[in-house]
N, C-alpha and C positions, 0 to 999 in steps of 0.2 A: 609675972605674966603681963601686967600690965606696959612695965617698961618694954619689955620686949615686942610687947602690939605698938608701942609710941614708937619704937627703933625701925620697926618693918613699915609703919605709916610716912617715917620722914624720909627713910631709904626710897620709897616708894616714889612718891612726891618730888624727892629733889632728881630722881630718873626720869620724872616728868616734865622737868623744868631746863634739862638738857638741851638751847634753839641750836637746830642749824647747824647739829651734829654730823661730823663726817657718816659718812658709811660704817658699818662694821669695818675692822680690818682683818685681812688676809691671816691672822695671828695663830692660827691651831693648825695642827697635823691631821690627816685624815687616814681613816681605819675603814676597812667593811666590812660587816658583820650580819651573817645570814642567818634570817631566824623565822618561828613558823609563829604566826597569832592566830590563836585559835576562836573557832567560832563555835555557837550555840550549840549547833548539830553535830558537833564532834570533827566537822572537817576543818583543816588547818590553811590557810593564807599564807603563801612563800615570798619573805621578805627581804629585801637590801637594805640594812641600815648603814646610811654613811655616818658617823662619826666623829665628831671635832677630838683631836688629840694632842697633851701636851698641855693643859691646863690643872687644874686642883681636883681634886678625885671626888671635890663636893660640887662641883660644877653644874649645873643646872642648864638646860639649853632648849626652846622654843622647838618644835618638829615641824617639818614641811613634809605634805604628804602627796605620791604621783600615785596612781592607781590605776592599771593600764591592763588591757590583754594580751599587749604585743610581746611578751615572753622577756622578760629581763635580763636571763640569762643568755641568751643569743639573738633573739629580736633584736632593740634596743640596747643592746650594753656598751654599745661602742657610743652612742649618744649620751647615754645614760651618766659616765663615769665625770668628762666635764661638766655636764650641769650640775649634776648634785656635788662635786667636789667645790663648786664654787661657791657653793650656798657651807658646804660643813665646814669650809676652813676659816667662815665670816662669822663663826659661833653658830650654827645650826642642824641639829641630826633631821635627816633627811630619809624619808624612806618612798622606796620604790617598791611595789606591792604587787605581784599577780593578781588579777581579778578570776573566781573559784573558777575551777577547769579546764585554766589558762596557765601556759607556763608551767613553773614547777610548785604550782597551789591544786591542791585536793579538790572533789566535789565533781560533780556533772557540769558541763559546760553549760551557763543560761540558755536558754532558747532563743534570748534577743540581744540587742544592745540595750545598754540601759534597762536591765530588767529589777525587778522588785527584790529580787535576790540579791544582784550585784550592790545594790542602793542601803539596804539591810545590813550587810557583810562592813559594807562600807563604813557604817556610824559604829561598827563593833569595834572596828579598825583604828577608827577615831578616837575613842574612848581607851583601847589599849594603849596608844600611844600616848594620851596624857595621864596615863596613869603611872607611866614608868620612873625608876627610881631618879634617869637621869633626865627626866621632861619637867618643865618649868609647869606643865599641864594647858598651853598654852598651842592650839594645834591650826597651820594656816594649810591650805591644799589649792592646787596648782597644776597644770598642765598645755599642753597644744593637741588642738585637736578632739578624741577622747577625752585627754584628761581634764579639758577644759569645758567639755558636756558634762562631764559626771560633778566636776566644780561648782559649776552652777545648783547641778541639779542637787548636793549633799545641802550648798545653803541655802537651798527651802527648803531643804528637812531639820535645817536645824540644828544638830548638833551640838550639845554643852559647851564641848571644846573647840567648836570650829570659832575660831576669832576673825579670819579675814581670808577671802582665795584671790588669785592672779589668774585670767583666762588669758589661753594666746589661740586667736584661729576656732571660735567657738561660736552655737548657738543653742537657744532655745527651744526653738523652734525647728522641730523633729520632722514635720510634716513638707513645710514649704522650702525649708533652707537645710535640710541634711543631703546628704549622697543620693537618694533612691530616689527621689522625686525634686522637681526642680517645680518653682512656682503650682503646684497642680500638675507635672506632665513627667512622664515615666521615664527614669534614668538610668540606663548601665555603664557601668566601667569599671575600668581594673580591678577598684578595690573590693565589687563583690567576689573578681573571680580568687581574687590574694585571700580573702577574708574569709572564707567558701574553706578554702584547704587550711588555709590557719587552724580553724576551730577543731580543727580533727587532729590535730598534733599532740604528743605525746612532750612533756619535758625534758629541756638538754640538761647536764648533758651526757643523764643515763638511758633516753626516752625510751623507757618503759611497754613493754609491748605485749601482756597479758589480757586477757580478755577483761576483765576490769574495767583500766583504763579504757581499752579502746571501745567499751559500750557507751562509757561516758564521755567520749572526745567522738573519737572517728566515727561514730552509728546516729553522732546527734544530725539532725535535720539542716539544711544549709540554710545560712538567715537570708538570702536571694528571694528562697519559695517564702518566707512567710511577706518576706515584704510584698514582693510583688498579689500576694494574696489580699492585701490592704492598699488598693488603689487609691481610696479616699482618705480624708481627714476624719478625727474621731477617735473613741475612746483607746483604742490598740497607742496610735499616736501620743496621746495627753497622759498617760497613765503612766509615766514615768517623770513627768512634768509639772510642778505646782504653778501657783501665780508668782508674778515678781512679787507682790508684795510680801511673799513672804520670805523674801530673802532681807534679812535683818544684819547682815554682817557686810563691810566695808571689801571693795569691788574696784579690782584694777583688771582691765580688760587692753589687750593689744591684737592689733588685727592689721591686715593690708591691705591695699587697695588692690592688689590681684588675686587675692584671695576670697572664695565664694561663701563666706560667712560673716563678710565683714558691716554687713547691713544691722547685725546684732547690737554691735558698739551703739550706733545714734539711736536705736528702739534703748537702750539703756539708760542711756544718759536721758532721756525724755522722761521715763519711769522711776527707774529706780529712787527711793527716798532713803539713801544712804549714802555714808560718803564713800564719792568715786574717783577714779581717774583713766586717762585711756590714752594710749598711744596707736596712734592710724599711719603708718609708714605706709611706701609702696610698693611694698611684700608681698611674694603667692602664699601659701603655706609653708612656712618654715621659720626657722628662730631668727631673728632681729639679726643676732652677732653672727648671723652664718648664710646671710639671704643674699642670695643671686635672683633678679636682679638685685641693685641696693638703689641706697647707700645703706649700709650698715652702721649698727647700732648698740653700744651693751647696755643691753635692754637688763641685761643678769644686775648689775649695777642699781639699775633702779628698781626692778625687786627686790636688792636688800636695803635698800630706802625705805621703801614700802614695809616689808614685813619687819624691819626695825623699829618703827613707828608704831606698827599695830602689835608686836609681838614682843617687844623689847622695852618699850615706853622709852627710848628713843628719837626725840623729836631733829630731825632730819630735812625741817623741811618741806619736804615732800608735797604737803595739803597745804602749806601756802603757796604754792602755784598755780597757776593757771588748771584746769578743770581737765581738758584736753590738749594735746600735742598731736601734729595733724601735719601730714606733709604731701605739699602743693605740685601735683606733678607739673610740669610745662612738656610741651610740646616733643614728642619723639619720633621719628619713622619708624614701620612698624619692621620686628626685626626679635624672633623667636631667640636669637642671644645676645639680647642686651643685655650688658653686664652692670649699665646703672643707670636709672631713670633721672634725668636732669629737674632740679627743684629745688625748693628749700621748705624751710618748716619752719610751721607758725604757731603760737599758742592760740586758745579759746578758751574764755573763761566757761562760757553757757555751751548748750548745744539745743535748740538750731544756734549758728553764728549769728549772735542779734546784729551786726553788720550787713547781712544777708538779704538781700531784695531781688522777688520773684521778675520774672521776664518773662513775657509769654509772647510766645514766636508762633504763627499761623502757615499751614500746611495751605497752599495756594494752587491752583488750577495748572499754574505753570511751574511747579515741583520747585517751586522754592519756598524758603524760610520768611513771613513778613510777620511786622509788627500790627496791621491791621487786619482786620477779618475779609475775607474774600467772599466774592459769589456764588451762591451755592451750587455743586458740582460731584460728578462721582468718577473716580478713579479704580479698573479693573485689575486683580493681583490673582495671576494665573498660579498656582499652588502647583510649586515645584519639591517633592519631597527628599529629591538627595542634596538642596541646598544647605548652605549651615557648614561646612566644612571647615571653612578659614574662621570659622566665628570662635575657635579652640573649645575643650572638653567640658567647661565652666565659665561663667562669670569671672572673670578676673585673668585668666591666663595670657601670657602673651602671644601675640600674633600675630599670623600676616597681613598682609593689604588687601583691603575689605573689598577692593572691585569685584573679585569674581562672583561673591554673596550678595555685593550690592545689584548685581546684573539680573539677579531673581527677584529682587524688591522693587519696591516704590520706593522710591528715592525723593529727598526734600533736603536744598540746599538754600543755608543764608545765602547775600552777599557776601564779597570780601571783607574784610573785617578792618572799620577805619582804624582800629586801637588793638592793643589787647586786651582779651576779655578771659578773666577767672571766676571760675564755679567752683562753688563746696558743698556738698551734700547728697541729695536724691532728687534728679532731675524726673520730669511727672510725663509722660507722655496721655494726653487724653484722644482717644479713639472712639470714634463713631462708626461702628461695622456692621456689615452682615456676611452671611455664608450660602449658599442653596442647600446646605447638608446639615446633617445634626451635629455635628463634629467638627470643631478649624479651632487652631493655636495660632497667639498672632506674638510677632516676634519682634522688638524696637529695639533698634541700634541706634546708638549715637556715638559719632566719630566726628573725627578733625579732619579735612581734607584742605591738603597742601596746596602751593601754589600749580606743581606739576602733577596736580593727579594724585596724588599717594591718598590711600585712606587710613586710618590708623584707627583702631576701635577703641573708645573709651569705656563706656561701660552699656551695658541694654537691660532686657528682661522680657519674659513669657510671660502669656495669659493663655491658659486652657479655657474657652471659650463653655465649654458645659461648667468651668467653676465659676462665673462672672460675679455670682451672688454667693457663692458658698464652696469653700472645700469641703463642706461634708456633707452635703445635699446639692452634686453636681444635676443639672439637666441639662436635656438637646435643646441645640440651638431650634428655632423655627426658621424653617429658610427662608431668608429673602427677609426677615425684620431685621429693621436695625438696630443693633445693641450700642449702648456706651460702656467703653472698656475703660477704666481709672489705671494705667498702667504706671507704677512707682519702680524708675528705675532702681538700680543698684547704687551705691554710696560710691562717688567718685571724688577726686577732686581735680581740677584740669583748669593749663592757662592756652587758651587759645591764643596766636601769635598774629599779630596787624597782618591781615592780607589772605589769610585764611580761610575756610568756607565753615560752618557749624552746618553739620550734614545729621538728619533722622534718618534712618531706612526701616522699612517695615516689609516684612516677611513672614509666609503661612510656617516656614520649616526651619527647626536648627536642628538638622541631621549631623552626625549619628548621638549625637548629645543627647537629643529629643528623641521616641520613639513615635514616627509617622503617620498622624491621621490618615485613618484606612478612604478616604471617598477622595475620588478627584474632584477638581470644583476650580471658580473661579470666584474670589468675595471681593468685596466690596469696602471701599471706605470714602466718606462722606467729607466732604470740606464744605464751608460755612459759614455764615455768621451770627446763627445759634446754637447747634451743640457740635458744629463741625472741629475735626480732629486738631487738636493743636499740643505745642512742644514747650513745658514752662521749667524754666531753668533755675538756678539759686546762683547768684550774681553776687559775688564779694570782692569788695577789693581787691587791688591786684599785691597792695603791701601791706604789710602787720606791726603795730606799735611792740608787740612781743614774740620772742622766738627760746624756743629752748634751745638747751646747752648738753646735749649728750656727748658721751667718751666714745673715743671709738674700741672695738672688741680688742679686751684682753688676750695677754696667751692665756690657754686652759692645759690643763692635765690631761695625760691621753693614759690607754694601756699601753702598757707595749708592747703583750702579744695576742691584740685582737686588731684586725685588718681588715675593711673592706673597699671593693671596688664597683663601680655601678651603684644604680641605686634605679629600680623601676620604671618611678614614674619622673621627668615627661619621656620618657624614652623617646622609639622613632616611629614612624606613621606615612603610611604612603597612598596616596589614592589611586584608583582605577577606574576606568569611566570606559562603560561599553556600549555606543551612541546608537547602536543598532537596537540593542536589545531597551534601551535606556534603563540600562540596572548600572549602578554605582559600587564599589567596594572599598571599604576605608579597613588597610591594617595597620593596627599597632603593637611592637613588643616593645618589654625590657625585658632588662637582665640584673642579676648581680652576685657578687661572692665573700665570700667573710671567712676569713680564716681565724682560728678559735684553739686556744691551748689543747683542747680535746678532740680538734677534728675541723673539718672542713666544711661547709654551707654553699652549695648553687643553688641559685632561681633565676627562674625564666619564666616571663607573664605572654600572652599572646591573646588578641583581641582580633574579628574580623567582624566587622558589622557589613549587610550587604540591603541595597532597596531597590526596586525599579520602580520607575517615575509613572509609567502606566497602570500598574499595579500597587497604587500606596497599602493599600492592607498587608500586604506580602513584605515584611519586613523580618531579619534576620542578625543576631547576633553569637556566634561562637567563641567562648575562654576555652584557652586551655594554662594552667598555670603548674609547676612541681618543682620542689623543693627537696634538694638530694645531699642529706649528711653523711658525710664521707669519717667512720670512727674509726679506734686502732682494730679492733676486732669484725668489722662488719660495716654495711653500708645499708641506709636507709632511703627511700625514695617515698615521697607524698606526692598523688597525681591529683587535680582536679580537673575536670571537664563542666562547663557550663552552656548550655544550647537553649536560647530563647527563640521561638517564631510565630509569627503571627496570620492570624485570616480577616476577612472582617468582624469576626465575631469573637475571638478566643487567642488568649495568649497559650503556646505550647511549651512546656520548661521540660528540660532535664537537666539532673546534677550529677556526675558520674563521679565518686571518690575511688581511688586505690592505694592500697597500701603494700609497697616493694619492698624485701630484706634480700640483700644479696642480690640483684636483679631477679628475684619468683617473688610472683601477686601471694602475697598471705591472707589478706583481706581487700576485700570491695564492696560498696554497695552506689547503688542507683536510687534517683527519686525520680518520679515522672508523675507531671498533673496539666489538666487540661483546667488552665482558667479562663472567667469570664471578662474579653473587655468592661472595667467599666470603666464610659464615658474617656478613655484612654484610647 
């Protein structure tokens, strides 16, 4: 016994003493094997295990785990098959897991994201997987998006077996940086109407059409109504959420700079007391090796750096690098398909960039940019509610030429620019405002504007004026006092080019993103040389003594007989403006199709948000989304219908579902509730 504790000690030890180890290699064959892990309550978890195959039949192998709602077997599978095959053929099973009511996994669908259920099921999950005959017991989890909320969120619970997660496109923060509310201010789009009929779906790809099931899919309530029922921050919010500090397991996070979650990354690396690392590309949402814009990245490469390291005992490198990887956008015209953002990348050891030195630029009487404080003065900002247009659907999307949004703002422009000048991080706008109304959002852009005019947005941010002090104890404004607004933009990084202008604009509305403060008004902002409004920047070098060294993306593994075409979002989107009535109309669809060994998949999303500028209370948003499987026997249809409207007093919802066999309604139901504006 004892030799054999001495043999497992030195094996152990000299795996640890491995520097500067390649990567795994590409060495094993890959198998899928679908299996059910069961849980407490008797309901069972439908799982994809990938497989390394072609090694010793005593082989042992580390698990990576994705845990997602979005249906494995036809949601996701076609994404599904190269990521995880990249990971099992590098020596790691890999499993991709329904979350309960989702997909082909048993149980009632939760009533929320992120619910105590899902979180629960999760660590059983966990604990199944290191317990298997072929798991080293040794369990990392991983995702974009979802699976990188739930990532976070498993490692403050903790976990026996959770050794280390990789988030990509993720936050914490449920209240101010998820989908449904942006900084404090009420948000719709697609994905509640996509998400709305999802949750009512039966599994491919027999889906099941008994009453059973569909009391527990198609009859649950749409997660739209409860959010929008929690206007505020607080306990609904946080209760799926611990402190950072109790996440105790080592943290690689990668995010974009187009991307509306990416302000998580530097709150991380600030906090967390574990070892981390992060890569900030500038990406919208979507994977590193596969991002339009780019430049692209196999980001895959350096997750099995990472999890070789932490899971392998492996030393690869990795944590003797630089802290962060960070890449510098430079200057572009704005231009909804650009195919790559011009830059290069830099490392950081720390974060903030101890390089980094504040600039504070002052808002002046004559709407430009200075370095010293002006005389005190007040500037009028007429609240136009169908502006925001060109400002795109989030923080981070690309876009067009900010003139027409800039033409409803107050606008504040440097000089031309003797040098060029680079930023890294969260540029701070400070505001001194007021309102006549109990109610005003105030909107800070900051763009590049070229030598001919062109504006190009770089990054901005919203403040709901009732949360100054508090997301969870909003109040009305008092009209006509003046508040100071601390607005911290979004995480950028940007090199302004010699000759250029550094442009703020500030705005009551980013319509149809933002839903409308119901009062008309005209507010107010204050320039000065006490607490008058001003613009402070984070100023770094324009070059870097270090730069990382990424691969460009591999080929991956595909199926070959799963197919799709389209893909949602960004789709297309058109405006209407009807200058008489002054009501605006903004529509967006997508589309798309999947063809699948057992049958066929269309979807079609459709959004119409509508406002009149006379009438801000009177704001309007219509989904219709449905999803039509086409099998050998029969054809299924999933409809949703979403209708938001408002007065000054109450938001109006309804959620229509139906259920189509053979083109005849077999099932429907409706929700309908009159809620209370609050401070929205």
């Amino acid at each position: 016994m004892k030799i054999l504790f001495a043999i497992v000690c030195l094996t152990t030890f000299a795996a640890a003493q491995v520097k500067n180890a390649p990567p795994s290699a590409p060495d094993y064959g890959v198998k899928i094997v679908k299996v059910s892990i069961p849980m407490h309550d008797g309901a069972t978890l439908a799982a994809s295990l990938y497989m390394p195959t072609g090694g010793s039949a005593l082989d042992k192998f580390p698990v990576l785990l994705e845990y997602l709602p979005y249906r494995k077997d036809d949601g996701t599978v076609e994404r599904d098959y190269p990521l995880h095959t990249y990971f099992a053929h590098r020596g790691y099973v890999t499993a991709r897991v329904d979350i309960r009511g989702t997909g082909a996994s048993e149980g009632k669908i939760p009533g929320r994201e992120y619910s105590r259920i899902e979180q629960e099921d999760c660590e059983q999950v966990i604990a199944w997987l290191a317990r298997q005959p072929w798991s080293t017991g040794k369990v990392g989890m991983f995702g974009i998006s979802w699976g990188g909320f739930n990532s976070i969120q498993m490692a403050m619970r903790r976990p026996p077996a959770l050794r280390a997660i990789l988030t990509m496109c993720a936050t914490e923060d449920l209240y101010r940086e998820d989908v449904h509310y942006f900084e404090g201010m009420i948000h719709v789009d697609e994905f509640e109407v996509d998400m709305d009929l999802e949750q009512g779906m039966s599994g491919a790809p027999d889906f099941p059409l008994e009453d059973k099931t569909l009391k527990a899919r198609f009859d649950s309530a749409p997660w739209s109504l409860i959010y929008m029922q929690h206007q505020r921050d607080g306990a609904f919010w946080h209760e799926p959420v611990r402190s950072l500090d109790d996440i105790q397991v080592p943290v690689f996070m990668i995010g974009g700079m187009l991307d509306g979650y990416r302000d998580s990354i530097p709150r991380m690396l600030e906090h967390l007391k574990v070892p981390m690392k992060a890569i900030i590309g500038p990406w919208n949402h979507t994977f590193p090796d596969d991002a339009v814009p780019g430049p692209s990245i196999e980001w895959r490469r350096e997750a099995v750096r990472w999890w070789d390291y932490w899971l392998k005992n492996r030393d690869t490198g990795i944590m003797q690098e630089p802290q962060t990887a960070v890449y510098m956008q430079h200057w572009h015209p704005p231009d909804l398909k650009l195919q790559t953002i011009a830059g290069d990348w830099r490392n950081e050891a720390s974060w903030p960039p101890p390089e980094a030195k504040l600039r504070t630029l002052y808002l002046s009487p004559a709407h430009t940019l200075q370095d010293l404080a002006p005389e005190t003065s007040v500037h009028q900002l007429n609240y136009v509610p169908s502006s925001g247009v060109e400002t795109g659907f989030w923080w981070g999307d690309l876009t067009v030429d900010q003139r027409p949004t800039d033409a409803y703002s107050l606008v504040y422009d440097s000089s031309p620019l003797d040098e060029d000048l680079a930023i890294l991080g969260r540029p701070d706008a400070q505001l001194l405002v007021s309102a006549p109304v109990p109610l005003a959002d105030w909107i800070a852009r900051l763009s590049d504007v070229a030598p001919d005019g062109t504006v190009t947005l770089i990054t901005g941010v919203g403040i709901n004026g009732a949360h100054r002090d508090s997301d969870s104890d909003p109040r009305d404004l008092k009209p006509g006092r003046a508040y100071s607004m601390d607005i911290n933009l979004h995480l950028t990084s940007w090199v302004f080019p010699k000759g250029h202008r550094i442009r703020l604009a500030i705005s009551n509305s980013w319509w149809p993103t933002i839903w409308s403060t119901p009062y008309k008004m005209v507010t107010s902002l204050y320039l000065g040389r006490a607490e008058g409004s001003r613009l402070i920047l984070p100023i770094v070098p324009l070059q870097s003594d270090s730069h990382p060294n990424f691969a460009s993306p591999e080929p991956s593994d595909h199926l070959p007989d799963v197919h799709s075409q389209g893909y949602p979002w960004p789709g297309e989107y058109s405006v209407t403006r009807d200058e008489v009535r002054q009501a605006t109309r903004v529509e967006w669809r997508g589309s798309d199709a999947s063809n699948y060994p057992w049958g066929r998949r269309t979807h079609h999303e459709r959004l119409t948000y509508e406002v009149e500028d006379s009438n801000p209370e009177v704001n309007r948003v219509r989904g219709t989304a449905d999803s039509t499987f086409q099998l050998k026997n029969r054809t299924i249809t999933y409809r949703g219908e979403l209708e938001v409207h408002s007065d000054l007093k109450t938001f109006y919802y309804t959620y229509k579902r139906q259920l189509l066999e053979n083109d005849h309604i077999i099932r429907q139901k409706t929700w309908r509730q009159d809620i209370p504006r609050d401070h929205q």
